[in-house]
C-alpha positions as CSV (number, residue, x, y, z in Angstrom):
1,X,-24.7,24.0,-22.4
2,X,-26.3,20.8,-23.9
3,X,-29.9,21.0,-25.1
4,X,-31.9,19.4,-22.5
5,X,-29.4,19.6,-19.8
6,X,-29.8,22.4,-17.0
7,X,-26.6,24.2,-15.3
8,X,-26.7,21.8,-12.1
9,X,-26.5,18.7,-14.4
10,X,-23.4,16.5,-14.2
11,X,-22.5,15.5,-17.6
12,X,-21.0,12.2,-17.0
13,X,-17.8,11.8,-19.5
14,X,-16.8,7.6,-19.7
15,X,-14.2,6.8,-22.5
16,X,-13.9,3.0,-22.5
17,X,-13.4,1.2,-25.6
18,X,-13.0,4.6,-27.3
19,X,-16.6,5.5,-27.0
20,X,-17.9,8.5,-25.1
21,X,-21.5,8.5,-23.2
22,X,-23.3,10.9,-21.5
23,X,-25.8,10.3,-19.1
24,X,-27.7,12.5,-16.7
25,X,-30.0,9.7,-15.3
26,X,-30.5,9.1,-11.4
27,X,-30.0,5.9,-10.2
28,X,-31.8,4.4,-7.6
29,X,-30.5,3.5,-4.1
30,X,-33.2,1.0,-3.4
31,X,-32.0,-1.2,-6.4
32,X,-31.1,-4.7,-5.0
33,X,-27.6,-6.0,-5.5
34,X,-28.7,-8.9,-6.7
35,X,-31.1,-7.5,-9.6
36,X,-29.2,-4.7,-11.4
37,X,-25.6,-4.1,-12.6
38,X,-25.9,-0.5,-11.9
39,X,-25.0,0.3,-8.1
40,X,-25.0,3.4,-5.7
41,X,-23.8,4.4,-2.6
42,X,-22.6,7.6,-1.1
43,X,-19.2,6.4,0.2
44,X,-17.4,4.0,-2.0
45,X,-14.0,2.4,-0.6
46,X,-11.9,0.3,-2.5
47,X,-10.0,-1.6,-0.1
48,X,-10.5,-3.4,3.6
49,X,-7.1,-3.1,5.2
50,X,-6.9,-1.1,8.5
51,X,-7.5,2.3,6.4
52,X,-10.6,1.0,4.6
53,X,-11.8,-0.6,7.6
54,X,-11.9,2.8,9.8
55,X,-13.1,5.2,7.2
56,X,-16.0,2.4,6.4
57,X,-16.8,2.6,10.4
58,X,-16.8,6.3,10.7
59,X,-18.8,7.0,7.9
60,X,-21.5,4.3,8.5
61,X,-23.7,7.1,10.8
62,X,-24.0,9.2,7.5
63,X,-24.8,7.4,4.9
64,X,-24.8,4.0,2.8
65,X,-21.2,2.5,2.5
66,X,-20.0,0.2,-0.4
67,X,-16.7,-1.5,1.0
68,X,-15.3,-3.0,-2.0
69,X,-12.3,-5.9,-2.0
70,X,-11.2,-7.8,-4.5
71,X,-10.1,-10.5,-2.6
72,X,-10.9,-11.8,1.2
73,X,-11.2,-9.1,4.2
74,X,-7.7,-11.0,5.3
75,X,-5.9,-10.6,1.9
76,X,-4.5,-7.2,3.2
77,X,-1.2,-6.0,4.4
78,X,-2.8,-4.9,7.5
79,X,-4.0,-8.6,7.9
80,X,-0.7,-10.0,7.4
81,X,1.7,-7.3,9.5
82,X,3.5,-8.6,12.4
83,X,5.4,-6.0,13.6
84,X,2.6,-3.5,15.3
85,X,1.8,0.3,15.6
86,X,3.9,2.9,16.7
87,X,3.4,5.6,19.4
88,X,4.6,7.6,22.3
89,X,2.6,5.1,25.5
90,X,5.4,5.7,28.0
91,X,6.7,8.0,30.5
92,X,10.2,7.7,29.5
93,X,8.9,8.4,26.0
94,X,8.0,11.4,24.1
95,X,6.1,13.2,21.0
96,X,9.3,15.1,20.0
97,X,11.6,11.9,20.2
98,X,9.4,10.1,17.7
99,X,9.1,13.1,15.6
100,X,12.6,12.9,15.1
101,X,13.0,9.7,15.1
102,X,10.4,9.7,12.0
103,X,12.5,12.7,10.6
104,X,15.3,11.3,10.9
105,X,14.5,8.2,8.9
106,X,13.1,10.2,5.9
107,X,16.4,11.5,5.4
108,X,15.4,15.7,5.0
109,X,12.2,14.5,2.6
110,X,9.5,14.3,5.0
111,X,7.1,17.4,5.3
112,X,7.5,17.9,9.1
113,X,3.9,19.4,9.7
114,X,2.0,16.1,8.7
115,X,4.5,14.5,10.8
116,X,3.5,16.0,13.6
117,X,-0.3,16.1,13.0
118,X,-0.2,11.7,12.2
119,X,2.1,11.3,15.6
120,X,0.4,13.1,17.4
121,X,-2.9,11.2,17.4
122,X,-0.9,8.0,17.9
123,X,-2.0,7.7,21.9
124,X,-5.5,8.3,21.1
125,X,-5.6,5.5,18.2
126,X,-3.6,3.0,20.6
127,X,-6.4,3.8,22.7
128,X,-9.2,3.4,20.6
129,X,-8.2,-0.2,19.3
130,X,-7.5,-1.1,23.0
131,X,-11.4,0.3,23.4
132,X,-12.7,-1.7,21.0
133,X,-11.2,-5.0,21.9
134,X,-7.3,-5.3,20.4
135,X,-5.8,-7.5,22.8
136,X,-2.2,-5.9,22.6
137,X,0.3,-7.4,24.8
138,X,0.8,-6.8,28.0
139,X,3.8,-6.3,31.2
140,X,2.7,-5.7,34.4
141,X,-0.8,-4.3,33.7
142,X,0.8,-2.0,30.7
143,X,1.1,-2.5,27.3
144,X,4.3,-4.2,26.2
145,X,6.3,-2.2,24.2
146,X,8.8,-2.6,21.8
147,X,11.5,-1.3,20.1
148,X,12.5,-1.3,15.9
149,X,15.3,0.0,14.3
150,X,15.1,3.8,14.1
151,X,13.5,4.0,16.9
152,X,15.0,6.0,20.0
153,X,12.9,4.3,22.6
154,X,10.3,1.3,22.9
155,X,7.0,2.3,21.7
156,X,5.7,-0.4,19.6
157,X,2.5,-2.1,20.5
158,X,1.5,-5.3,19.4
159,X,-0.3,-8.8,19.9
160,X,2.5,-11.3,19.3
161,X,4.2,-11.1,15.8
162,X,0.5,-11.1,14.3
163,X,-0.9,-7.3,15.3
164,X,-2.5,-6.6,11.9
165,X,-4.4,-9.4,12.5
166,X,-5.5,-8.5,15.4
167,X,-7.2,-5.0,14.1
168,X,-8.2,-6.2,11.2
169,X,-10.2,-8.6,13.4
170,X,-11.6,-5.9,15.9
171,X,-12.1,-3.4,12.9
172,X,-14.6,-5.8,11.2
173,X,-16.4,-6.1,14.2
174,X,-17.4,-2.9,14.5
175,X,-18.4,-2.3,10.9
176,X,-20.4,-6.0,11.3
177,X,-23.5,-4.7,12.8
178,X,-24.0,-1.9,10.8
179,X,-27.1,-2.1,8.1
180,X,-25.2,0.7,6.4
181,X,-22.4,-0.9,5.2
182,X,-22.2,-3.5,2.0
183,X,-19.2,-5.4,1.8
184,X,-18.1,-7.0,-1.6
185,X,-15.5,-9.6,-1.4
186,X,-13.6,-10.8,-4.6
187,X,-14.9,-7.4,-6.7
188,X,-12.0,-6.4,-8.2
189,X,-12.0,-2.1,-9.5
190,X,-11.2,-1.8,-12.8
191,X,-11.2,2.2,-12.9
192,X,-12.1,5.0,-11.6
193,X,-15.1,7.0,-13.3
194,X,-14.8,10.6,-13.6
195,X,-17.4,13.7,-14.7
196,X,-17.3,17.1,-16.3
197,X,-19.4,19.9,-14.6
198,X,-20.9,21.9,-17.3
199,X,-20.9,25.4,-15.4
200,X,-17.5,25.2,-14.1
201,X,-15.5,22.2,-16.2
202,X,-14.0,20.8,-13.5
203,X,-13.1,16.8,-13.6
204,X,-14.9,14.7,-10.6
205,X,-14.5,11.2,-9.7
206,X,-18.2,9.8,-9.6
207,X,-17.6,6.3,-9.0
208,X,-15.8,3.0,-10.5
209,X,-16.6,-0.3,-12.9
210,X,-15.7,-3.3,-11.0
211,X,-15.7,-6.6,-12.0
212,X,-18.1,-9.2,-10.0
213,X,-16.8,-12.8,-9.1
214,X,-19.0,-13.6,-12.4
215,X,-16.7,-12.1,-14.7
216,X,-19.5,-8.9,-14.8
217,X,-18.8,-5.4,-15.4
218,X,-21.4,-3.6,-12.9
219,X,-21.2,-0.1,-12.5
220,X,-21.2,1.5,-8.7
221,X,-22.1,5.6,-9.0
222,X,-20.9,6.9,-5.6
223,X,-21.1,10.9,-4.1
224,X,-17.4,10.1,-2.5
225,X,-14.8,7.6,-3.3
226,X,-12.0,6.7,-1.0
227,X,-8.7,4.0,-2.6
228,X,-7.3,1.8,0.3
229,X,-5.9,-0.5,-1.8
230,X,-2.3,-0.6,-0.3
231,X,1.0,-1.0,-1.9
232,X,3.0,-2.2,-5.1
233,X,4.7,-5.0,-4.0
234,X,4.0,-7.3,-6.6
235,X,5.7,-5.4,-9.3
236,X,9.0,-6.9,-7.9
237,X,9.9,-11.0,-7.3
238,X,10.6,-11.1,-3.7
239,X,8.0,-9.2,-1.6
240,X,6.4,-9.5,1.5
241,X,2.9,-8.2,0.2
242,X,-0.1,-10.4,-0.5
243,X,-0.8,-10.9,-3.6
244,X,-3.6,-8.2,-3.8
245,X,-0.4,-5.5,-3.7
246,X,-0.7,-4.7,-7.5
247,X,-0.8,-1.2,-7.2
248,X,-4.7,-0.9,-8.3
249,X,-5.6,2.2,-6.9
250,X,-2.4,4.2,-7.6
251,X,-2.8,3.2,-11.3
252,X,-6.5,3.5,-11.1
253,X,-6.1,7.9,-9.9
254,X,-3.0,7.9,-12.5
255,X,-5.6,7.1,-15.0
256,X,-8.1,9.8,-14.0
257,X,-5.4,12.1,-14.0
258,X,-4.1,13.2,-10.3
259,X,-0.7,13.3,-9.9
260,X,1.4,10.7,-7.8
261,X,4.8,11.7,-5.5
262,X,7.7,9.7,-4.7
263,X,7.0,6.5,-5.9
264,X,10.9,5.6,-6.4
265,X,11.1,4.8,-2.6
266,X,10.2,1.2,-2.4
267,X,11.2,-0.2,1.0
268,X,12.4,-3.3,1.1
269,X,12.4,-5.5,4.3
270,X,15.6,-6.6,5.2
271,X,14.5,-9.6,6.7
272,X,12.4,-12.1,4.2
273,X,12.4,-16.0,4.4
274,X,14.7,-17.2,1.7
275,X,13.3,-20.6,1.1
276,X,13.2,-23.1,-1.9
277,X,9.6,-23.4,-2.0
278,X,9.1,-20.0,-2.0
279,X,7.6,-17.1,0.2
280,X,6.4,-14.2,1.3
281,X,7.1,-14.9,4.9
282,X,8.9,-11.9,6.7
283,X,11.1,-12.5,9.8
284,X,9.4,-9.3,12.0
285,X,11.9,-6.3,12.8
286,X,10.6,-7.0,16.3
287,X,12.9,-9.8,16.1
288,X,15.9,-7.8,15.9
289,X,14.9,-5.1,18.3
290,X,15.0,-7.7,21.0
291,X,18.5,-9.1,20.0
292,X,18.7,-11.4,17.1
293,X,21.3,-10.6,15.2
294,X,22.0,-10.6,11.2
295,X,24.9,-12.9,10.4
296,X,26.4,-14.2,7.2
297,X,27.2,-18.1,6.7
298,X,30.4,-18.1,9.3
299,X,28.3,-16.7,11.8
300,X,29.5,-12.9,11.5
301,X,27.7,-9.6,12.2
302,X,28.8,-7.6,9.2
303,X,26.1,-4.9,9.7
304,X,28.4,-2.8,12.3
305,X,30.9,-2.4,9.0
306,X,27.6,-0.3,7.3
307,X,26.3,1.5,10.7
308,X,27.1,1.7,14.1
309,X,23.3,0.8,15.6
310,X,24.2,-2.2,13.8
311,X,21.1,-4.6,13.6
312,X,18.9,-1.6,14.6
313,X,19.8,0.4,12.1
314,X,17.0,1.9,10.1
315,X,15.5,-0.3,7.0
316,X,17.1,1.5,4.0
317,X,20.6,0.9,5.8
318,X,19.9,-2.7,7.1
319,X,18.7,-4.3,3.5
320,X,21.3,-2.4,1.4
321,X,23.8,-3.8,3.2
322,X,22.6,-7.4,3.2
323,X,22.1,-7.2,-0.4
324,X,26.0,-5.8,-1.0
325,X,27.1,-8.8,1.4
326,X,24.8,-11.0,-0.9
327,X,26.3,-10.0,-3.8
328,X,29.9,-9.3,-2.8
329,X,30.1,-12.9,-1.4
330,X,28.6,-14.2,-4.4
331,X,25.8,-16.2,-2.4
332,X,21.9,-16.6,-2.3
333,X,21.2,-15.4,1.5
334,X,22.5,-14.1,5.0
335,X,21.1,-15.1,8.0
336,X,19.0,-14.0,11.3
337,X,20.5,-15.4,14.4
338,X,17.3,-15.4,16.5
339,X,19.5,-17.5,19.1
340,X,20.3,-14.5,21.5
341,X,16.8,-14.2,22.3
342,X,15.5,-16.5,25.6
343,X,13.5,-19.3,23.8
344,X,10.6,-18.5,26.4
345,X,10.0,-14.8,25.0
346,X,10.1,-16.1,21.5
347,X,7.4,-18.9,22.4
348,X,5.6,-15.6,23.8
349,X,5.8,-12.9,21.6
350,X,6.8,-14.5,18.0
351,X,4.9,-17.8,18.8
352,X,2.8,-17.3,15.2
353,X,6.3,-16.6,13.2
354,X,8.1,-19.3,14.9
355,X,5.5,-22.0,14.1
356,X,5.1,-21.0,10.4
357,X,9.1,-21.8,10.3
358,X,8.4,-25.1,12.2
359,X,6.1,-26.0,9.1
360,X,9.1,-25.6,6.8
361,X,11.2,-27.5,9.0
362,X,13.4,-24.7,10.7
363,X,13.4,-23.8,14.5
364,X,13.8,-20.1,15.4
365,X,14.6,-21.3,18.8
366,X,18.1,-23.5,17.4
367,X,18.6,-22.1,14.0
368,X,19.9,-19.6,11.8
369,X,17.4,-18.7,9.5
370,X,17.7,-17.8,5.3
371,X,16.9,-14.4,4.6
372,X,16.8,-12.1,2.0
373,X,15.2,-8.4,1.1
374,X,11.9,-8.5,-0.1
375,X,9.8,-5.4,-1.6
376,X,7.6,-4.1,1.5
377,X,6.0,-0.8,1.5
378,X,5.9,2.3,-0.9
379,X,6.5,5.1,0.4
380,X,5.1,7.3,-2.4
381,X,2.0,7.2,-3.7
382,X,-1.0,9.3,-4.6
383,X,-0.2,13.0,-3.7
384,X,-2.5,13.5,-0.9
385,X,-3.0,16.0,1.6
386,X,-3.6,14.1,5.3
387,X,-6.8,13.6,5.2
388,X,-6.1,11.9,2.1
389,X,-7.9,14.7,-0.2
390,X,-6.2,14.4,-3.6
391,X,-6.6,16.8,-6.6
392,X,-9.6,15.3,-7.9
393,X,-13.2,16.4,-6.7
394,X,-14.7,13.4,-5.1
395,X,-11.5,11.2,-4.9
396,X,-9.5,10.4,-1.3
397,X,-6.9,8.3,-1.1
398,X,-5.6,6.9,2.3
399,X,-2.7,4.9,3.6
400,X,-0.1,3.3,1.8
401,X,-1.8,4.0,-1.6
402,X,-1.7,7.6,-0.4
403,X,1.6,10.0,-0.1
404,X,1.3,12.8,2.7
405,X,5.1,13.2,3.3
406,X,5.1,11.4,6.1
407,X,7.9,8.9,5.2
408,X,9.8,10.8,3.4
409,X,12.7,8.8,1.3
410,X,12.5,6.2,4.0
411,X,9.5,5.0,6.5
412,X,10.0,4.3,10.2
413,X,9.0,0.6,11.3
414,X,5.9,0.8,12.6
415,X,4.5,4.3,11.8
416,X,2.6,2.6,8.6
417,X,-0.6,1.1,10.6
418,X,-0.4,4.8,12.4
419,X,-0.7,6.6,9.5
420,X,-4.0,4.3,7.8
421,X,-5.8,4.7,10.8
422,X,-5.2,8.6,11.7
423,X,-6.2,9.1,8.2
424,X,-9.1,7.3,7.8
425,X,-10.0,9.4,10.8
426,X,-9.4,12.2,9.4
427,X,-10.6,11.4,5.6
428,X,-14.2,10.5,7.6
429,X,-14.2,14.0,8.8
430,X,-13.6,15.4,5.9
431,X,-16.0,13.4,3.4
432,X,-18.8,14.0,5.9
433,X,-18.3,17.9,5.8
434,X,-18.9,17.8,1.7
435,X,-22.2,18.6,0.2
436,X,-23.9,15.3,-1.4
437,X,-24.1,15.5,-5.6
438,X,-27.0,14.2,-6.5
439,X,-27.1,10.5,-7.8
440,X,-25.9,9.8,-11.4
441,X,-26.3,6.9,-13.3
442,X,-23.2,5.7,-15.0
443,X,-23.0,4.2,-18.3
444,X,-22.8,1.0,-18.9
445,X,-19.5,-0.7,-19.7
446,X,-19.0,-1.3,-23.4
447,X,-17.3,-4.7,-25.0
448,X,-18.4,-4.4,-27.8
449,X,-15.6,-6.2,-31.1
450,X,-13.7,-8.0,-28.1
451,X,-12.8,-11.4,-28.9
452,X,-12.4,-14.4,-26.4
453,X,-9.0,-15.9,-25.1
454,X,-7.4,-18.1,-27.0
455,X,-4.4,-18.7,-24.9
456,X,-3.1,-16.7,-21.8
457,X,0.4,-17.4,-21.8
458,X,1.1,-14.0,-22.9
459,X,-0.2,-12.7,-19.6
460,X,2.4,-14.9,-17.6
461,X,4.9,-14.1,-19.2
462,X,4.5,-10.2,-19.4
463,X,4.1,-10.5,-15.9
464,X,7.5,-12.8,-14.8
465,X,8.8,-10.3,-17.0
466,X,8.0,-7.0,-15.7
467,X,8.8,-8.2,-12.2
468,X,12.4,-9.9,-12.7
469,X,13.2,-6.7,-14.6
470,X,12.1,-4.3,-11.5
471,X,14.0,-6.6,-9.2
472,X,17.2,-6.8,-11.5
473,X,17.5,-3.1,-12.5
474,X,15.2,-1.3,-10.4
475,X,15.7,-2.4,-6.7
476,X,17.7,-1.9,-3.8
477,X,20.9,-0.6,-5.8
478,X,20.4,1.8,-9.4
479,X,22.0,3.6,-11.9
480,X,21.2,5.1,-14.9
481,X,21.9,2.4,-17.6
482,X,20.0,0.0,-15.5
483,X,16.8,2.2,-15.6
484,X,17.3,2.8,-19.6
485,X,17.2,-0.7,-19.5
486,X,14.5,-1.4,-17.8
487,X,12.6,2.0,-19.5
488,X,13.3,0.2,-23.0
489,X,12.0,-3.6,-21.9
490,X,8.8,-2.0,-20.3
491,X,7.9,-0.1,-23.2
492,X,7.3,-3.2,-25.8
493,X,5.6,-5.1,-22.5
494,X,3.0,-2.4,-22.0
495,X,2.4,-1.7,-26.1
496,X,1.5,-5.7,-25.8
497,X,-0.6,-5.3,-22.7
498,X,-2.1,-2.7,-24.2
499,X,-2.9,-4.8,-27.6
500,X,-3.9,-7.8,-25.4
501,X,-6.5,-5.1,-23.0
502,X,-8.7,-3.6,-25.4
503,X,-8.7,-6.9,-27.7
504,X,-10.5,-9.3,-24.7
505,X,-12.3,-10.1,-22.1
506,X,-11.4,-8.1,-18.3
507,X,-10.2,-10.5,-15.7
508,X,-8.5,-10.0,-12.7
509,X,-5.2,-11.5,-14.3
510,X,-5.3,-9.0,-17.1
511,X,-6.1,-6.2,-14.8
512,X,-3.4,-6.7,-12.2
513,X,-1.0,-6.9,-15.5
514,X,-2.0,-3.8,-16.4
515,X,-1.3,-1.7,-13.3
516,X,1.7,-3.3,-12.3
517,X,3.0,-2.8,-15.9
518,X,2.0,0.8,-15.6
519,X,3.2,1.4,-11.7
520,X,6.5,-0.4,-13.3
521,X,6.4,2.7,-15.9
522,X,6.2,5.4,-13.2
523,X,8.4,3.9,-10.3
524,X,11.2,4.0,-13.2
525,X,10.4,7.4,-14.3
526,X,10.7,8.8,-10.7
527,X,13.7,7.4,-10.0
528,X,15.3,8.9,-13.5
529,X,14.6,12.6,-12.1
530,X,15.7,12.0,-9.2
531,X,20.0,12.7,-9.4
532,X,21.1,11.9,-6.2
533,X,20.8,8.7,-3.4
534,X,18.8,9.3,-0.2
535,X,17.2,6.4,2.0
536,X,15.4,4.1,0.0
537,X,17.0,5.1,-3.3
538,X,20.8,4.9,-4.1
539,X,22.1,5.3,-7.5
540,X,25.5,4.0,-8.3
541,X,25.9,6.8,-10.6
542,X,24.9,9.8,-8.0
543,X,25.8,8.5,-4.7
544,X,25.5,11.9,-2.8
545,X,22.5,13.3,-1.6
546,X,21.8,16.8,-2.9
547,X,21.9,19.6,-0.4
548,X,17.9,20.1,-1.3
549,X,16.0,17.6,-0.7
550,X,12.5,17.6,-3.0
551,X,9.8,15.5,-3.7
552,X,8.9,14.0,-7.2
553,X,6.1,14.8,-8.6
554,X,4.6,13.5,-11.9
555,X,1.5,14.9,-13.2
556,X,-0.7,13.0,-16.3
557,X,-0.5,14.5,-19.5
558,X,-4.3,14.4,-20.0
């Protein structure tokens, strides 16, 4: 033990710069925001998408929430999903189907047990948003359901083609009128602090650095911290993610040393605007499930030649084999024939989708529209169990940042929002059962010998780098010389990242650099162990699944 330290001290451990403090100061909790750089709260989320949102609701009763964002509350995935939430809300319906249905998609990877325990709460959630003012669609006095591809039966709620929106919306209203709750907008985490118990030496996450809209390093000690920081899609050219999807938290735990799990199944969305201007527009699966068809330039529905549900084929299926048609006919898009569908219903239900295309002078109602796959959701993640506990003390991790096993090698449409909600639910639960640490302070962050920018084109162009390289050798379709590749270009990237990070200033570019660059790194060395295709990754070189399927896990060295 350290002289002047007793045996319930926490000796905090913070290498930065390659200095090491320790510190057993308390903090205050009275400090105001506004006078010190040094923060505290007892729950510290990262994140405001539906799973943020929930867990900083639930834990508001129990103590003093920091909700941290480094954008706008709407610069979420949850903000910007169209689709809607999955569960079993009809007669004709049931729990088992959309077990298997889920199963089924995850192609032998999903763990079967958190599958059951996340659908089966997917009534109750439906329920609660309805409670607390989701205005989901409607038919006759019921909810209006539909049906994605995968799915056995209709049992998607939504509120048009914007239903993210719509919870995000009602979820901030709940957490407005609570005292206990601090959010900070454009704050963006720069990592994850971690301790050293000096009775037992085991690691604990005690809070974060996070950079204020000021360019400020302020510190924020916290007794629990929960990553909702969503997904990765910004690691790749074409994706559907807001620009926030940088992979923050998943590099953030890498960093502090808990393991992450099947982070070579990026889903991509079969159905992105291809535009010449650009976007991250998606064309909603919901489309599809009530009868648009996909369609190359003569007007043909080539998806029946891959699978017989055709257009409702599940998403690993649907985007493989518009990208093989892309690239087999030598062209830049296929098409979504929305022209099946009565004009009314798409006035109705995809009225937000359909005037976004207006804008860019296409109509839904008379047109085929360009489309292309675009990065979407990660099914991997932080390993996690379902109440997002991961293996470092004082650390959660929820929704898509988080991997249960739900999804398996491929996720269901849909099931995503289930999933961030039922564990924020259950993450609540479980932070309010553990004993409070006491305060710590946390040291203060060093930058000391860094120099200021000169120029920040080398920022730019690590960053068009790293993403045309995932996109052109680590995408839909893989093989092993394509992930050398790849493996060999990302290696000098990150050793000038790396040069560039401890040699300046922190900014939000340079951060988002860094974890992309690294989430880059461990999405390629996933998808090298794993020898053999199955839902969302297919290798050229082994195109058979293997008769056991197993997760991949990859643990830190430190």
């Amino acid at each position: 033990m350290l002289p002047g330290l007793d045996k319930n001290s926490w000796i905090f451990l913070v290498l930065k710069r390659e200095k090491l403090f320790l510190h057993d100061k308390p903090v205050s909790a009275n400090q105001s925001l506004t006078e010190c750089k040094h923060l505290h709260a007892d729950y510290l989320i990262i994140g405001s998408g539906a799973a943020g949102l929930l867990a900083a609701n639930r834990l508001a009763a129990h103590g003093q929430v920091l909700l941290v964002n480094k954008g706008r509350f709407k610069d979420s995935s949850t903000w910007n999903a169209q689709g809607g939430i999955a569960g079993v809300m009809s007669e004709s319906d049931s729990f088992d189907s959309h077990v298997q249905d889920t199963l089924d998609a995850g192609v032998g990877l999903c763990h079967e047990d958190v599958v059951r325990v996340i659908i089966g709460h997917g009534r109750e959630i439906i329920d609660e948003l309805v409670e607390i003012g989701t205005a989901f669609d409607e038919e006759n006095g019921a909810l209006h359901l539909t049906r994605e591809g995968g799915h056995s039966s209709r049992r998607v709620a939504h509120v048009q083609d914007a239903t993210g929106r719509a919870i995000s919306e009602a979820l901030l209203a709940q957490i407005a009128p609570h005292a206990n709750v601090t959010r900070l907008e454009e704050h963006v985490a720069i990592d994850l602090v971690t301790s050293v118990s000096t009775d037992a030496g085991q690691k604990r996450c005690v809070g974060a650095y996070v950079l204020n809209p000021d360019g400020e390093v302020i510190t924020i000690a916290a007794g629990q911290t929960i990553l909702a920081t969503g997904g990765t899609g910004k690691v790749y050219l074409y994706t559907s993610n807001p620009h926030a999807a940088t992979g923050d938290g998943i590099a953030m735990a890498w960093r502090a040393g808990c393991a992450v799990m099947n982070l070579e199944f990026i889903q991509f969305h079969p159905t992105c605007l291809y535009h010449r201007e650009g976007s991250n527009m998606l064309l909603s699966e919901a489309l599809r499930g009530e009868g648009a068809h996909i369609v190359d330039a003569d007007g043909r529905r080539f998806l029946f030649d891959y699978d017989e549900r055709g257009e409702l084929a599940s998403r690993d299926i649907v985007a493989r084999a518009i990208d093989h048609e892309i690239k087999k006919q030598g062209v830049d898009c296929m098409y979504l024939d929305a022209r099946p569908i009565n004009a009314n219903l798409i006035l109705d239900h995809f009225r937000n989708i359909h005037s976004r295309l207006l804008a860019l002078g296409i109509d839904l109602t008379q047109e085929l529209v360009p489309v292309v796959p675009a990065a979407h959701y990660i099914c991997g993640g932080i390993q996690a169990d379902v109440t997002g506990k991961t293996s470092l003390d004082g650390l959660y991790a929820i929704g898509e940042t988080a991997c249960t096993g739900l999804h398996g090698a491929n996720r269901l449409a849909s099931n995503s929002l289930l999933e961030c909600l039922v564990m924020a639910d259950g993450c609540a639960a479980d932070v309010i059962k553990q004993p409070v640490p006491p305060a710590c302070e946390i040291a203060n962050w060093d930058d000391s010998g860094i120099v200021p920018e000169i120029e920040r084109i080398q920022i730019k162009q690590n960053w068009d780098e790293i993403r045309a390289t995932m996109s052109h050798y680590v995408g839909i379709v893989r093989s092993d010389e394509r992930l050398r590749r790849a493996a060999r270009r990302l290696r000098i990237i990150q050793d000038e990242i790396a040069s560039y990070y401890w040699k300046h200033p922190v900014s939000q570019d340079l951060l988002e650099l860094r974890n992309i660059a690294l989430l880059a790194e461990l999405i390629i060395r996933s998808a090298e162990q794993r020898l053999e295709s199955r839902g969302l990754h297919y290798s050229t070189d082994y195109p058979q699944s293997s008769a056991v399927a197993s997760d991949t896990v990859l643990r830190p060295e430190h």
